[in-house]
C-alpha positions in Angstrom: 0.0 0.0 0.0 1.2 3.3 -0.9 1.2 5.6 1.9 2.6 8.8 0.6 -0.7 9.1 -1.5 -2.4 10.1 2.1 -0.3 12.9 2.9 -2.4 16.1 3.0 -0.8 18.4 0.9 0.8 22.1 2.2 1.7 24.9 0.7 4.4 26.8 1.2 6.0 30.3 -0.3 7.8 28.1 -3.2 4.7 25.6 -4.0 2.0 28.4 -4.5 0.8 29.3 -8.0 -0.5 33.2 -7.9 -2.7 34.5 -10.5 -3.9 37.7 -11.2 -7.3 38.8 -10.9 -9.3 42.1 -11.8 -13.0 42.7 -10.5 -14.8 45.7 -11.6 -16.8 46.7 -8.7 -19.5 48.9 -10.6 -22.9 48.8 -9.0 -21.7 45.9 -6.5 -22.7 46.2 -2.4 -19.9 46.7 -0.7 -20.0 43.6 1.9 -20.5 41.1 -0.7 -18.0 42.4 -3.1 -15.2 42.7 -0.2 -16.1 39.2 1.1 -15.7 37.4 -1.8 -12.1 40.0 -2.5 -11.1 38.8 1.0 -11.4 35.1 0.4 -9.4 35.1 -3.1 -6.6 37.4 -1.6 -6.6 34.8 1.0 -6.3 31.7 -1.2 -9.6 29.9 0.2 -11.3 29.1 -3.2 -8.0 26.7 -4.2 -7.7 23.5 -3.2 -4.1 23.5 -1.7 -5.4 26.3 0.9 -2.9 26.4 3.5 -4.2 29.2 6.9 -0.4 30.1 7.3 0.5 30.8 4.2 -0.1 33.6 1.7 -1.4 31.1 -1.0 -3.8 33.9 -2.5 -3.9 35.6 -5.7 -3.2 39.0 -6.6 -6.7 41.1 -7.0 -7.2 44.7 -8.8 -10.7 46.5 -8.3 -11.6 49.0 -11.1 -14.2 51.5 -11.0 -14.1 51.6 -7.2 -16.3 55.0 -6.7 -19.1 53.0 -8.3 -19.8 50.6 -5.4 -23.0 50.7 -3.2 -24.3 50.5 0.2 -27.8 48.6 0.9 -30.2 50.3 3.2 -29.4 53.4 4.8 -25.5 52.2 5.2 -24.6 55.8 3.3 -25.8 58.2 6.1 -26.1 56.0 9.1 -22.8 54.0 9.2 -20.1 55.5 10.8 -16.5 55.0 10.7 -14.4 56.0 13.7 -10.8 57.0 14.1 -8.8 57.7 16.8 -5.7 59.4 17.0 -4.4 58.2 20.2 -4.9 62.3 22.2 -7.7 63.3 24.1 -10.3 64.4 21.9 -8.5 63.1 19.4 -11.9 60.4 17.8 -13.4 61.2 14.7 -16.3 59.8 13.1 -17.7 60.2 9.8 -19.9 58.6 7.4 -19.5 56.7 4.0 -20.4 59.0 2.3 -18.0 61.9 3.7 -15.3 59.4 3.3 -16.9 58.7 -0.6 -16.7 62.2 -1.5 -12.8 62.8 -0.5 -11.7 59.0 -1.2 -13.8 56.4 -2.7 -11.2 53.3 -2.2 -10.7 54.3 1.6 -13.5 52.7 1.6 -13.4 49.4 0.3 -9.6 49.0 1.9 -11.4 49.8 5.4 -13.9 46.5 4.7 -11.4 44.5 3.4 -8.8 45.3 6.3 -11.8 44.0 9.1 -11.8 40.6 6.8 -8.6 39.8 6.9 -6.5 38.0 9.8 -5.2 41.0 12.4 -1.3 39.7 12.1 1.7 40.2 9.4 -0.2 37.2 7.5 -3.0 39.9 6.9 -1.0 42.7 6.8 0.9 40.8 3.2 -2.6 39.7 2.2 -3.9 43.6 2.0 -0.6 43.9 0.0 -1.7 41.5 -2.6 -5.0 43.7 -3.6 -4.8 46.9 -5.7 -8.0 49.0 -5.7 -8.6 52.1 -8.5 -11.0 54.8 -8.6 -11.2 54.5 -12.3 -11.2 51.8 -15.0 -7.5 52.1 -15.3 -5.0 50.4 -14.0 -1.1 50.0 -14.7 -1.2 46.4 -14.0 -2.0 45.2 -17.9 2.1 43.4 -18.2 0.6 40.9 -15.3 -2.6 39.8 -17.6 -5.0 40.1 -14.9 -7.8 37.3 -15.9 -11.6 38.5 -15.9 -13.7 37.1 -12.9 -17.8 38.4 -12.8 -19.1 38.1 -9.4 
């Protein structure tokens, strides 16, 4: 009996194969559009997913000041900062944050997805979000996916 046919197979830095991805986010709710971004920077949808490893693919977002909010997410959610002083909070609403920058946005949903270690921190590195339908990532041939 061959027993090396049971071994569960890991990845590791040398052993992943990354692709690259674009997304055009136009008319897409926010949530659902950064969930499905978090778990293909992560590298859950292939079959060699390994939780330690960066075994994602690289993912560009077009037309990112085109997303939307279900509800009223737009005037009644609130995002708060803090800059470590007293009196030093801030909140504000999507769409303050829309009107100075649109992809502060999405980054800020896809940040609360992702593990809160270095693992995370070189995940968020791995996606590339525009404001507009360019992008200077055309050498990597970024293939097509429609969610």
């Amino acid at each position: 009996m061959n027993t090396l046919s049971y071994k569960t197979p890991s990845a590791n830095k040398a052993t992943v194969d990354k692709q690259w991805v674009i997304i055009d986010a136009a008319g897409l709710p926010v949530g659902r559009l950064m969930t499905r971004v978090a778990s293909i920077a992560r590298g859950k949808h292939k079959t060699n997913f390994t939780p330690h490893v960066d075994c994602g693919d690289n993912v560009i977002i077009i037309n990112a000041e085109k997303v939307t909010f279900s509800g009223m997410k737009m005037e009644q959610k609130e995002y708060i900062t803090f800059s470590g002083y007293p009196g030093g909070q801030k909140r504000s609403t999507p769409r303050e944050v829309f009107a100075k920058q649109p992809r502060k946005v999405l980054e800020n949903a896809l940040r609360g997805m992702l593990p809160k270690n270095r693992l995370g921190r070189a995940l968020f590195k791995n996606v590339h979000i525009y404001e507009g339908a360019e992008h200077p990532h055309e050498a990597q041939k970024p293939q097509t996916i429609t969610l």
